[in-house]
PDB file of N, CA, C and O in Angstrom, chain B, residues numbered from 101:
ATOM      1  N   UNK B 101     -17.584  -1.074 -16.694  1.00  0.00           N
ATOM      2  CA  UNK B 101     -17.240  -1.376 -15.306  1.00  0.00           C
ATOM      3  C   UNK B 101     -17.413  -0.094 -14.481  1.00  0.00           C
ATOM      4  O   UNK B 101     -16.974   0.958 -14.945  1.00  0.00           O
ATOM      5  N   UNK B 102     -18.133  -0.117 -13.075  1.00  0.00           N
ATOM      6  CA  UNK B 102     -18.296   1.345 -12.772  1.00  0.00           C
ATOM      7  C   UNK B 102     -17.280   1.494 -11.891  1.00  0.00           C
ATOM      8  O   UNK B 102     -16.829   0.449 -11.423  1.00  0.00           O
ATOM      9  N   UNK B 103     -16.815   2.487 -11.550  1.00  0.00           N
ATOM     10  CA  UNK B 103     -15.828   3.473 -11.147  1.00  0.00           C
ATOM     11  C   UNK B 103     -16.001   3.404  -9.414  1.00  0.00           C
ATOM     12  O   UNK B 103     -16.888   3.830  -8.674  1.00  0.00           O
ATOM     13  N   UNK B 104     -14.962   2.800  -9.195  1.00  0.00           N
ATOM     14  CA  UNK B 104     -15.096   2.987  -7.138  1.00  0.00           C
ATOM     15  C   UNK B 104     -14.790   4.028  -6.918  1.00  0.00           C
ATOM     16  O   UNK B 104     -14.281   4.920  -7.597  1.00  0.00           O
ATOM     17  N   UNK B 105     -15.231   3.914  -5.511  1.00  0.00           N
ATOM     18  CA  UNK B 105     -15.532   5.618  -4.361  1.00  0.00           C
ATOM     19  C   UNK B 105     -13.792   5.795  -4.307  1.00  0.00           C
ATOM     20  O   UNK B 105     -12.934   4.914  -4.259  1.00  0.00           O
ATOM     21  N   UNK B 106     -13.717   6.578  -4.323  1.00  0.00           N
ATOM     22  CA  UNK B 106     -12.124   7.260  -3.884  1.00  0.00           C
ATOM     23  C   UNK B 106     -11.726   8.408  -3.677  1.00  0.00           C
ATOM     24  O   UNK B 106     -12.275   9.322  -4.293  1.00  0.00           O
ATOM     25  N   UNK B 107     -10.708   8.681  -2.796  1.00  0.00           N
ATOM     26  CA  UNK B 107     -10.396   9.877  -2.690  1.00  0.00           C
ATOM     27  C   UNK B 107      -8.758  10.234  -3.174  1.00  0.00           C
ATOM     28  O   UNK B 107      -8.016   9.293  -3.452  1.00  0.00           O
ATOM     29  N   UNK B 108      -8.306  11.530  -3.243  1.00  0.00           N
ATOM     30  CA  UNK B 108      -6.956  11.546  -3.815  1.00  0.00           C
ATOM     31  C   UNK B 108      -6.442  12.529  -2.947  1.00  0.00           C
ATOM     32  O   UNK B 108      -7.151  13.484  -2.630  1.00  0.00           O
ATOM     33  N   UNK B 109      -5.219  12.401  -2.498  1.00  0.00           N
ATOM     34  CA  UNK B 109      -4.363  13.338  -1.538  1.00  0.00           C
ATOM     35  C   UNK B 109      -3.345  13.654  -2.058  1.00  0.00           C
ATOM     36  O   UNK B 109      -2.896  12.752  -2.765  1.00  0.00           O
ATOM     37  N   UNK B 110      -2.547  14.865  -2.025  1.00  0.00           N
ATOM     38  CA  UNK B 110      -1.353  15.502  -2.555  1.00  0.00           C
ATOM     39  C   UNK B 110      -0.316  14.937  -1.381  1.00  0.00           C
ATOM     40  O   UNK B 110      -0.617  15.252  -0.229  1.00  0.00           O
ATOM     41  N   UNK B 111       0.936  14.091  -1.581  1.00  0.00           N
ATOM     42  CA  UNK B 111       2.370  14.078  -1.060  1.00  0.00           C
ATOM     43  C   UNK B 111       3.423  14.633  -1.684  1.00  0.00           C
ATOM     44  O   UNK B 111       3.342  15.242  -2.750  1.00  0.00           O
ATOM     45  N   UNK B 112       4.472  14.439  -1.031  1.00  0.00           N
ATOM     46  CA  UNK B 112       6.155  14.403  -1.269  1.00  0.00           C
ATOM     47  C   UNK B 112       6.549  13.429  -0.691  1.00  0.00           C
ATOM     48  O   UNK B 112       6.164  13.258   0.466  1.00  0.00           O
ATOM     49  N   UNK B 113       7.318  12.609  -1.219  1.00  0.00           N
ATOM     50  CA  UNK B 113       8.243  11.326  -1.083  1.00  0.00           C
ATOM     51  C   UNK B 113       9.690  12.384  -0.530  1.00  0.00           C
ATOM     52  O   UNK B 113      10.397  13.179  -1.149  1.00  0.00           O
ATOM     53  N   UNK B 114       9.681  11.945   0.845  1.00  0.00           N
ATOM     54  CA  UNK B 114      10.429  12.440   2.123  1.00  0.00           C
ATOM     55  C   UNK B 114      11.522  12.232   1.588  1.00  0.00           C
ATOM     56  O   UNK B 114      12.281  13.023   1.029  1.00  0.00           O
ATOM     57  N   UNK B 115      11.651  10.544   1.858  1.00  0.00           N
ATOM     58  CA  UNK B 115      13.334  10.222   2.003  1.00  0.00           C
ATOM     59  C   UNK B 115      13.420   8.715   1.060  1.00  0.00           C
ATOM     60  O   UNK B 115      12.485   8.774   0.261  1.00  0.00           O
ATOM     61  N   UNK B 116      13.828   8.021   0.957  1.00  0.00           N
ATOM     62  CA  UNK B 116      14.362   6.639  -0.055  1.00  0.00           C
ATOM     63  C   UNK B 116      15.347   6.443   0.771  1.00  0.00           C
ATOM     64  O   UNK B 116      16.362   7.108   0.982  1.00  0.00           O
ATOM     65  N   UNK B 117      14.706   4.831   1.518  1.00  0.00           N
ATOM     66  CA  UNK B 117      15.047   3.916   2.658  1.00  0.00           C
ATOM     67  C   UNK B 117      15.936   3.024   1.985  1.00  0.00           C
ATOM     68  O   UNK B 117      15.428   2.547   0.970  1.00  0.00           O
ATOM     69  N   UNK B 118      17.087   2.652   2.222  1.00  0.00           N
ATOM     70  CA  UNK B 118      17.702   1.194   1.142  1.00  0.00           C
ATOM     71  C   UNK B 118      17.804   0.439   2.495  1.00  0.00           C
ATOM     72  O   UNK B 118      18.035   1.166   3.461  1.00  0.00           O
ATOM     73  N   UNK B 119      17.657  -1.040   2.764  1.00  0.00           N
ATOM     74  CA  UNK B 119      17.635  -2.007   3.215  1.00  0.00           C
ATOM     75  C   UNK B 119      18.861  -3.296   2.569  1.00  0.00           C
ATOM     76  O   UNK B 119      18.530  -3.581   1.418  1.00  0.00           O
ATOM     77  N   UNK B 120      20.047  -4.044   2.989  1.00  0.00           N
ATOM     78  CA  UNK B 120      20.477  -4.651   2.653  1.00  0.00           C
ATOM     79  C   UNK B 120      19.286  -5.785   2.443  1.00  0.00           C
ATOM     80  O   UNK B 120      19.704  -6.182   1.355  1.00  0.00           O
ATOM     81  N   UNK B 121      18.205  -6.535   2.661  1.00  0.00           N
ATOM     82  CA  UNK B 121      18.337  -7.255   2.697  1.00  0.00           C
ATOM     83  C   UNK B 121      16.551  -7.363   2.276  1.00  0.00           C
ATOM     84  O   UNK B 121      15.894  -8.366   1.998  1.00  0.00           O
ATOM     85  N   UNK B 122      16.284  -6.464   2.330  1.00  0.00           N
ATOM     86  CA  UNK B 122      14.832  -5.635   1.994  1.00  0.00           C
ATOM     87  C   UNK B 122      14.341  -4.900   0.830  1.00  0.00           C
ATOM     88  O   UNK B 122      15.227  -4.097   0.538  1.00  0.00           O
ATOM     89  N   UNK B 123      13.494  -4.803   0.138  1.00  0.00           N
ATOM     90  CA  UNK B 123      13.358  -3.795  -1.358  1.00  0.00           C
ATOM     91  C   UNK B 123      13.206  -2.439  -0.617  1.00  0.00           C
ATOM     92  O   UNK B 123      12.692  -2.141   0.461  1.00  0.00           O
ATOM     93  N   UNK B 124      13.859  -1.702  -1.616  1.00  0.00           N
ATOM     94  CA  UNK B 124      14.200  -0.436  -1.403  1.00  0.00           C
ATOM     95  C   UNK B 124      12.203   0.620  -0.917  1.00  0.00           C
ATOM     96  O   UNK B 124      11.105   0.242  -1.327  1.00  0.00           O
ATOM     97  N   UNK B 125      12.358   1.346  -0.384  1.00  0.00           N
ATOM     98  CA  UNK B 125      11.585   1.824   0.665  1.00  0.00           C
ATOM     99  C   UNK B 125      11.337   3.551   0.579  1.00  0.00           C
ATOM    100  O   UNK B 125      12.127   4.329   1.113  1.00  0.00           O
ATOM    101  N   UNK B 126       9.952   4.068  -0.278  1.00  0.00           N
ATOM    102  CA  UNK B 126       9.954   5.502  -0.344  1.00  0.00           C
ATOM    103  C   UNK B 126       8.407   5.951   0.856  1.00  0.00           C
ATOM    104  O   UNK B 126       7.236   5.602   1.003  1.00  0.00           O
ATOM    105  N   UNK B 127       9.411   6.925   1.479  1.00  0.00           N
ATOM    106  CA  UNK B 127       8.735   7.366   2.751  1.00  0.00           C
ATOM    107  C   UNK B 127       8.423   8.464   2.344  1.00  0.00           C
ATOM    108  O   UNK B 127       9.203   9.315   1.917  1.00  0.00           O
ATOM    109  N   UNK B 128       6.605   8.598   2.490  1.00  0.00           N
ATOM    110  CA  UNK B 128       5.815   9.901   1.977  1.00  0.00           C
ATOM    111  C   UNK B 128       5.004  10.490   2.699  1.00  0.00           C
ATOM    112  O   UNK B 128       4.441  10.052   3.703  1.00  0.00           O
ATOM    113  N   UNK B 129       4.918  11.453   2.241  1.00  0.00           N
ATOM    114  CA  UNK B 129       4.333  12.660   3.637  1.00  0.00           C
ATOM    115  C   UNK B 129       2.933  12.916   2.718  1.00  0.00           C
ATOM    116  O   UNK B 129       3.011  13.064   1.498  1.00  0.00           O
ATOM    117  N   UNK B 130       1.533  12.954   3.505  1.00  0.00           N
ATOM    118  CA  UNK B 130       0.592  13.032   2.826  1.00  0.00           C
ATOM    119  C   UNK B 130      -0.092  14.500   3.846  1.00  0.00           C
ATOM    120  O   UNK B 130      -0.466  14.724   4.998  1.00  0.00           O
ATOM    121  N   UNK B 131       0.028  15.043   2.850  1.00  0.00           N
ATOM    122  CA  UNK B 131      -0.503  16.437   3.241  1.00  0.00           C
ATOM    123  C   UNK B 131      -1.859  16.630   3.390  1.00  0.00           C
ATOM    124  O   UNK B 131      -2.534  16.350   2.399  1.00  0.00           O
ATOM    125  N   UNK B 132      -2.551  17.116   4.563  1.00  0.00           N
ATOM    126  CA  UNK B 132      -4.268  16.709   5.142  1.00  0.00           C
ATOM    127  C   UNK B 132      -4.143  15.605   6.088  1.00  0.00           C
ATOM    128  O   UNK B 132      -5.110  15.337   6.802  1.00  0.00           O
ATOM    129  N   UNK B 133      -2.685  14.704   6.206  1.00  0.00           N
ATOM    130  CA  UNK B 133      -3.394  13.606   7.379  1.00  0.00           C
ATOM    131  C   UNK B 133      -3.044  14.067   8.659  1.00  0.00           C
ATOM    132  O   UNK B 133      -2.334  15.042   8.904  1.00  0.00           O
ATOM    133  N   UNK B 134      -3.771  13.044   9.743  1.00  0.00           N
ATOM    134  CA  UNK B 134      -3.528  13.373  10.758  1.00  0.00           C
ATOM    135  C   UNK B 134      -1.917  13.746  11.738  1.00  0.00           C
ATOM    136  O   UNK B 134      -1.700  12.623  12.193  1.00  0.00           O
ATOM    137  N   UNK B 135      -1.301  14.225  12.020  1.00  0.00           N
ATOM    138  CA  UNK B 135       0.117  14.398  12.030  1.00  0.00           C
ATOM    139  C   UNK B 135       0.604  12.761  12.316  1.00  0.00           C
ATOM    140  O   UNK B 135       1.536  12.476  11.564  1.00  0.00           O
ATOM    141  N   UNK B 136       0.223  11.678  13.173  1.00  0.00           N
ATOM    142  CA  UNK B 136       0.401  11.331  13.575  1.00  0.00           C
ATOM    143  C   UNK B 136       0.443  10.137  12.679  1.00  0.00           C
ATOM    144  O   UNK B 136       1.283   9.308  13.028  1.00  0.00           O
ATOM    145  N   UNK B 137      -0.376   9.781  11.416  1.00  0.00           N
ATOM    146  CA  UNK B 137      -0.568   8.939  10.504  1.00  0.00           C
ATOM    147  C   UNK B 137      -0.100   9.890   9.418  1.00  0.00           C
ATOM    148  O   UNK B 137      -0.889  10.110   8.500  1.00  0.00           O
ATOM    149  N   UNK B 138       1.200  10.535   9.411  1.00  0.00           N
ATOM    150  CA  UNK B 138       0.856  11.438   7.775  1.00  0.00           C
ATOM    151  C   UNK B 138       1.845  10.857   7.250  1.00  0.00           C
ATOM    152  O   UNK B 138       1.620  10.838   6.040  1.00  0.00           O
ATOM    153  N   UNK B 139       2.974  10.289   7.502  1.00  0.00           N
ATOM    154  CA  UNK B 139       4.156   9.125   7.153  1.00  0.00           C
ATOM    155  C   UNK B 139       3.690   7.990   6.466  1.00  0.00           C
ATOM    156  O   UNK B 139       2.723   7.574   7.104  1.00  0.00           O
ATOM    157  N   UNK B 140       3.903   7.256   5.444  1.00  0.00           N
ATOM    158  CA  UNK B 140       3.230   5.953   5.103  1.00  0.00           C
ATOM    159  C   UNK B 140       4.514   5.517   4.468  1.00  0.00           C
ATOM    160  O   UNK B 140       4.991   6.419   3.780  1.00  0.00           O
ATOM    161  N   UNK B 141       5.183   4.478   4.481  1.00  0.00           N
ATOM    162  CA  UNK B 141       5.909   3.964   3.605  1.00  0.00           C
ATOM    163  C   UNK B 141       5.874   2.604   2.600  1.00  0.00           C
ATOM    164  O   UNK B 141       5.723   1.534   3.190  1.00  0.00           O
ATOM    165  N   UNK B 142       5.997   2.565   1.190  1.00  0.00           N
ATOM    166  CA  UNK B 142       5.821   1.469   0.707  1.00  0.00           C
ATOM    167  C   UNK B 142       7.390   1.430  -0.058  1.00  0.00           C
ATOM    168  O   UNK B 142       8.353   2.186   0.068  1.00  0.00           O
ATOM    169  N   UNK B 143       7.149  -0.022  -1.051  1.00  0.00           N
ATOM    170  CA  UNK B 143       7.939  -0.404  -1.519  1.00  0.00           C
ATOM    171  C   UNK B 143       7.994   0.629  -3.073  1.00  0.00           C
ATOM    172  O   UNK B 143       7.101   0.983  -3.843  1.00  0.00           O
ATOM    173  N   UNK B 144       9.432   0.862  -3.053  1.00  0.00           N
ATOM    174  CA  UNK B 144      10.177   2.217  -4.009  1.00  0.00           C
ATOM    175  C   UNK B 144       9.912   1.668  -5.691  1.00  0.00           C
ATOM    176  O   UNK B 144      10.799   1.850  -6.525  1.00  0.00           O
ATOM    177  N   UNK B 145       8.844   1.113  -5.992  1.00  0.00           N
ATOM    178  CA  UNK B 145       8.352   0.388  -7.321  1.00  0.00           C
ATOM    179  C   UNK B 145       7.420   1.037  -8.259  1.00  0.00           C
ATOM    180  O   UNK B 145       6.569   1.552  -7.534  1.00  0.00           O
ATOM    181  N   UNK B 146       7.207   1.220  -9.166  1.00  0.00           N
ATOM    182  CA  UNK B 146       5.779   1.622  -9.469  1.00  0.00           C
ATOM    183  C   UNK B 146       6.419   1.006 -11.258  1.00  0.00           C
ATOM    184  O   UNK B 146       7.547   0.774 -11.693  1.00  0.00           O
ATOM    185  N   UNK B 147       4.945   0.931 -11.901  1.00  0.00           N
ATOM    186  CA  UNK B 147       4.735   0.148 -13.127  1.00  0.00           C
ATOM    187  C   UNK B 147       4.472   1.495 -13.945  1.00  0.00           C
ATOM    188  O   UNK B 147       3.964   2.424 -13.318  1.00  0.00           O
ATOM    189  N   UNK B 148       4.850   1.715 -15.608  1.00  0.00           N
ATOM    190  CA  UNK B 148       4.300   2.603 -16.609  1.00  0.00           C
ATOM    191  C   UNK B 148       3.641   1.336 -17.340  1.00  0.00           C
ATOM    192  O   UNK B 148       3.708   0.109 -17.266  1.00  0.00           O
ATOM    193  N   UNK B 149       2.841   2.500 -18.228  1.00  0.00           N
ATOM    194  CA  UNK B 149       1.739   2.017 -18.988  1.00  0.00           C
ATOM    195  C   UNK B 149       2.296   0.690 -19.465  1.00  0.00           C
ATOM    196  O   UNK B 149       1.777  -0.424 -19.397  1.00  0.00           O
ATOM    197  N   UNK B 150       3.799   1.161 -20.104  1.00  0.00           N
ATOM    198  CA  UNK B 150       4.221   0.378 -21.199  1.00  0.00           C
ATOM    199  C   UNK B 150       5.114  -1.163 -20.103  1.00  0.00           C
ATOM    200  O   UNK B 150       5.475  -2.264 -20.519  1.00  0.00           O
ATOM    201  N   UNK B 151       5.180  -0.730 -19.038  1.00  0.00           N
ATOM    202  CA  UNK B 151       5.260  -2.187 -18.080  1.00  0.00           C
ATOM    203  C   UNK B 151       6.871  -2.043 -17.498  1.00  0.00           C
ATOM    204  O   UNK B 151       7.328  -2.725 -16.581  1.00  0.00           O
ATOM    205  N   UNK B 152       7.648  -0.941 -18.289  1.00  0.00           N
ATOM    206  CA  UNK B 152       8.418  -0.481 -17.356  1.00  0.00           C
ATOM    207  C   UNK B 152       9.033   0.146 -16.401  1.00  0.00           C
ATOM    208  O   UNK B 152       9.287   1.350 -16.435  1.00  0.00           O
ATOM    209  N   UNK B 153       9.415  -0.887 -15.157  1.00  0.00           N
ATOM    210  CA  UNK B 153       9.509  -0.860 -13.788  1.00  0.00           C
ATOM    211  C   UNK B 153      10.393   0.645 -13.303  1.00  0.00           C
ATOM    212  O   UNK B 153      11.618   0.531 -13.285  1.00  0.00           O
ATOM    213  N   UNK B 154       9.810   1.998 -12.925  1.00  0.00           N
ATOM    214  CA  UNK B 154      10.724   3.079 -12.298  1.00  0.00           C
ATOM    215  C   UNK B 154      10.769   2.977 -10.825  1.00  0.00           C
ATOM    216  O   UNK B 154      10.421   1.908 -10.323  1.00  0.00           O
ATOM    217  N   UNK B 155      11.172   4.005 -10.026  1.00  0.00           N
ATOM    218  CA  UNK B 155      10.945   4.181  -8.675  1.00  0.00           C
ATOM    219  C   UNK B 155      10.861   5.877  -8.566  1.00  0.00           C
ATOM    220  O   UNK B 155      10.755   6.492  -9.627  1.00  0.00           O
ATOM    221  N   UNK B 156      10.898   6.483  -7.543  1.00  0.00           N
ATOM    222  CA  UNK B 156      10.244   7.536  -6.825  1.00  0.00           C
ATOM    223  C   UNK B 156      11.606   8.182  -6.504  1.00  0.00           C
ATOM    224  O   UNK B 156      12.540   7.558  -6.001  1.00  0.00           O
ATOM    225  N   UNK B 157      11.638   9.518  -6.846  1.00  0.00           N
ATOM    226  CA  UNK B 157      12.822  10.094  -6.293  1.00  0.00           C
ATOM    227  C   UNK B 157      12.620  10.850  -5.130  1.00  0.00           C
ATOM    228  O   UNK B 157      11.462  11.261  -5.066  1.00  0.00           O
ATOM    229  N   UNK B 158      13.281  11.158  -4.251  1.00  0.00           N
ATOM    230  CA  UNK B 158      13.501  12.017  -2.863  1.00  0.00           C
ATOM    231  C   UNK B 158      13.134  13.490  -3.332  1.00  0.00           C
ATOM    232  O   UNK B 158      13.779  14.242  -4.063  1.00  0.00           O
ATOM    233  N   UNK B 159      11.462  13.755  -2.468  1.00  0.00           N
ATOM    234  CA  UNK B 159      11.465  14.923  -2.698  1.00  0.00           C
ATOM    235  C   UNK B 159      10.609  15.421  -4.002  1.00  0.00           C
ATOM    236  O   UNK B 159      10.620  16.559  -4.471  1.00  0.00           O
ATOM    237  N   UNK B 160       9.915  14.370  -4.442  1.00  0.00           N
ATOM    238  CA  UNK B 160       8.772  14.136  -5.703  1.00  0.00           C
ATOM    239  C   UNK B 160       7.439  14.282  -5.302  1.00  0.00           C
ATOM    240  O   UNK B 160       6.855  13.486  -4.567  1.00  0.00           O
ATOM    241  N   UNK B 161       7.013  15.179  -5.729  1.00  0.00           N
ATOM    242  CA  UNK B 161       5.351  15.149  -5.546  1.00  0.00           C
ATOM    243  C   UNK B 161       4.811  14.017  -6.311  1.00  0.00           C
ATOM    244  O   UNK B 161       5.110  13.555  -7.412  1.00  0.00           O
ATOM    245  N   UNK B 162       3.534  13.550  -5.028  1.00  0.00           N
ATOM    246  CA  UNK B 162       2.782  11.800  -5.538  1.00  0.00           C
ATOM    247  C   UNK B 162       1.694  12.447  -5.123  1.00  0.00           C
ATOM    248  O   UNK B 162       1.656  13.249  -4.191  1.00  0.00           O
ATOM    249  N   UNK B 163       0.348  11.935  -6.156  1.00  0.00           N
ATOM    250  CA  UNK B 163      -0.354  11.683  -5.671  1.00  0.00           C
ATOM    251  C   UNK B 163      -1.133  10.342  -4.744  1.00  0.00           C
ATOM    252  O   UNK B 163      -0.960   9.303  -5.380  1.00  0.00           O
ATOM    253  N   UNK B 164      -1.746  10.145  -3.736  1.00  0.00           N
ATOM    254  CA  UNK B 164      -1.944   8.735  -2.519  1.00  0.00           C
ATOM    255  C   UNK B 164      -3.346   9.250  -3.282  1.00  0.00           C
ATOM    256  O   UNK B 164      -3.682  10.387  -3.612  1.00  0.00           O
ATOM    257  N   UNK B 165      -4.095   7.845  -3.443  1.00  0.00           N
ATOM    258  CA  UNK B 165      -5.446   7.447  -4.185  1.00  0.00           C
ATOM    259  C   UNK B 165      -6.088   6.649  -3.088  1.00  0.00           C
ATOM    260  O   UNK B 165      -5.300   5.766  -2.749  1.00  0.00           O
ATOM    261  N   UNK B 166      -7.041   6.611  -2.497  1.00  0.00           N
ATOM    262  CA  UNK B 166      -7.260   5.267  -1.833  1.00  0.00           C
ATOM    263  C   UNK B 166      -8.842   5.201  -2.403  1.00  0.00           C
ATOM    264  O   UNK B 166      -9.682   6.089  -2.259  1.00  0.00           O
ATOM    265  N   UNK B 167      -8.987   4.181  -2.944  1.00  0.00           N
ATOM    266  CA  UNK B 167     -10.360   3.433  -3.075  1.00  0.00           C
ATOM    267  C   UNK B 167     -11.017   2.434  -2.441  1.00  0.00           C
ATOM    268  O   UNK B 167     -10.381   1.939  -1.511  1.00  0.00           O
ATOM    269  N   UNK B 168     -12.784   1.687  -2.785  1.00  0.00           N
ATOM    270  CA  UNK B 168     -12.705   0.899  -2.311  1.00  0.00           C
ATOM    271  C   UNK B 168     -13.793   0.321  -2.943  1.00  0.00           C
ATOM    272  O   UNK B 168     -14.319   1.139  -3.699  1.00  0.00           O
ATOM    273  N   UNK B 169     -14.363  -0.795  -2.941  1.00  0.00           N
ATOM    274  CA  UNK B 169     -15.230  -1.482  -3.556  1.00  0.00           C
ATOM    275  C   UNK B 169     -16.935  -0.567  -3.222  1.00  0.00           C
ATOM    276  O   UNK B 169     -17.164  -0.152  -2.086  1.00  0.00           O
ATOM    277  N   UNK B 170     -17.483  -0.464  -3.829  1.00  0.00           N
ATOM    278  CA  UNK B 170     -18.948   0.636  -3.222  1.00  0.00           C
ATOM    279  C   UNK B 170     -19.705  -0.523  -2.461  1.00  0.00           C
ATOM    280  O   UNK B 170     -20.787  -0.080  -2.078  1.00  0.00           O
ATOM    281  N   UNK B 171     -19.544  -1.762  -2.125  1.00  0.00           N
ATOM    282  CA  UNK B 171     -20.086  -2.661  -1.515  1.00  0.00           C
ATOM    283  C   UNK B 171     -19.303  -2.378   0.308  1.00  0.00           C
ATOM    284  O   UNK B 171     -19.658  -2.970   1.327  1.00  0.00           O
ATOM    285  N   UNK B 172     -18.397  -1.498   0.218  1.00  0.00           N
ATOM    286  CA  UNK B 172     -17.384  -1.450   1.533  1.00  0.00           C
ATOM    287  C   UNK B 172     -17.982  -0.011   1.686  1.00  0.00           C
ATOM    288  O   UNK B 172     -17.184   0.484   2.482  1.00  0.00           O
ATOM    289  N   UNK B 173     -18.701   0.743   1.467  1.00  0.00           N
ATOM    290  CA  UNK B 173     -18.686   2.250   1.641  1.00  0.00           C
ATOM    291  C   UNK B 173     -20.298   2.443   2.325  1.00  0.00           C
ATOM    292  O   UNK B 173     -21.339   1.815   2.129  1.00  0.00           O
ATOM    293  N   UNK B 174     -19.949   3.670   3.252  1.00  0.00           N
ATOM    294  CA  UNK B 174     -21.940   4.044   3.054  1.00  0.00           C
ATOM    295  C   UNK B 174     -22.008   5.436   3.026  1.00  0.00           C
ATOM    296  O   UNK B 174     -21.003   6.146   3.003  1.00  0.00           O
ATOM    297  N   UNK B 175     -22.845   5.743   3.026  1.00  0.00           N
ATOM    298  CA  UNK B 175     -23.292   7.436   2.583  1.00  0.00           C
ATOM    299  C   UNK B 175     -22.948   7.950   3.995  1.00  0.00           C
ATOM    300  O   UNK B 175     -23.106   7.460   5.114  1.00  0.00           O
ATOM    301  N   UNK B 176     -22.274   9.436   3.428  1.00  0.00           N
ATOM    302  CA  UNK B 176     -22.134  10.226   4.550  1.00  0.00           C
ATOM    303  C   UNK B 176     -23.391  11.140   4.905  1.00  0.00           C
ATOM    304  O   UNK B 176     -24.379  11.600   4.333  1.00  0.00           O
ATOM    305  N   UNK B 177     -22.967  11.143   5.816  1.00  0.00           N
ATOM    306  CA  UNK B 177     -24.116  12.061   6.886  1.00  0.00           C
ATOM    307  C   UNK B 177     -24.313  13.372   7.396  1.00  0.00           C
ATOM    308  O   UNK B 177     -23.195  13.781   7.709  1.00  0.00           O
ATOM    309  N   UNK B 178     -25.055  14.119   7.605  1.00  0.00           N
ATOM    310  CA  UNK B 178     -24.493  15.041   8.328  1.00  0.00           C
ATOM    311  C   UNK B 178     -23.861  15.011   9.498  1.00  0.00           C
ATOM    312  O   UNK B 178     -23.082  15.946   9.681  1.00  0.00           O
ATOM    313  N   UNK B 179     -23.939  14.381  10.174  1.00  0.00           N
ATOM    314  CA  UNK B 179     -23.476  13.860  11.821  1.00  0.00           C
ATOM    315  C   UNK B 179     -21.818  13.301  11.839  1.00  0.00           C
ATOM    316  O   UNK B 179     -21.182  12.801  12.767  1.00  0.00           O
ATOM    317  N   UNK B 180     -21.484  13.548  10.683  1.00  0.00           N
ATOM    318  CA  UNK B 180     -20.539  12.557  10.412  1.00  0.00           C
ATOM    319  C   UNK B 180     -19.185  13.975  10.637  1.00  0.00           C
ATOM    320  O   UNK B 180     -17.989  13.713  10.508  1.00  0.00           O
TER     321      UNK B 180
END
């Protein structure tokens, strides 16, 4: 299976949001983004190999991955 385009960014997981009524919420700072988009928050979940469920502690370096299908991508440019 070949390998999609991606890039990888260094964070810290800011703060851990709790919600009564909502799944719990880790807010991460992605270092290189624009100030204005450098906040992203998802749900405080993540899976191990072996299928059990941890979460993210306050103040944890993450790496943010974003990929995408090479059918969604095009070659960069110089102009770019």
């Amino acid at each position: 299976m070949p390998k999609k385009p991606k890039t990888k960014k260094k964070g810290v997981v800011q703060k851990i949001i709790k919600h009564l009524n909502e799944p719990e919420k880790a807010e991460i700072r992605i270092d290189g983004a624009d100030e204005l988009y450098r906040e992203v928050r998802i749900e405080n979940k993540l899976e191990k190999d072996d299928g059990e469920i941890v979460k993210l502690k306050q103040g944890a370096p993450v790496d943010v991955t974003v990929e995408a299908e090479d059918k969604d991508t095009a070659p960069k440019t110089d102009q770019d």
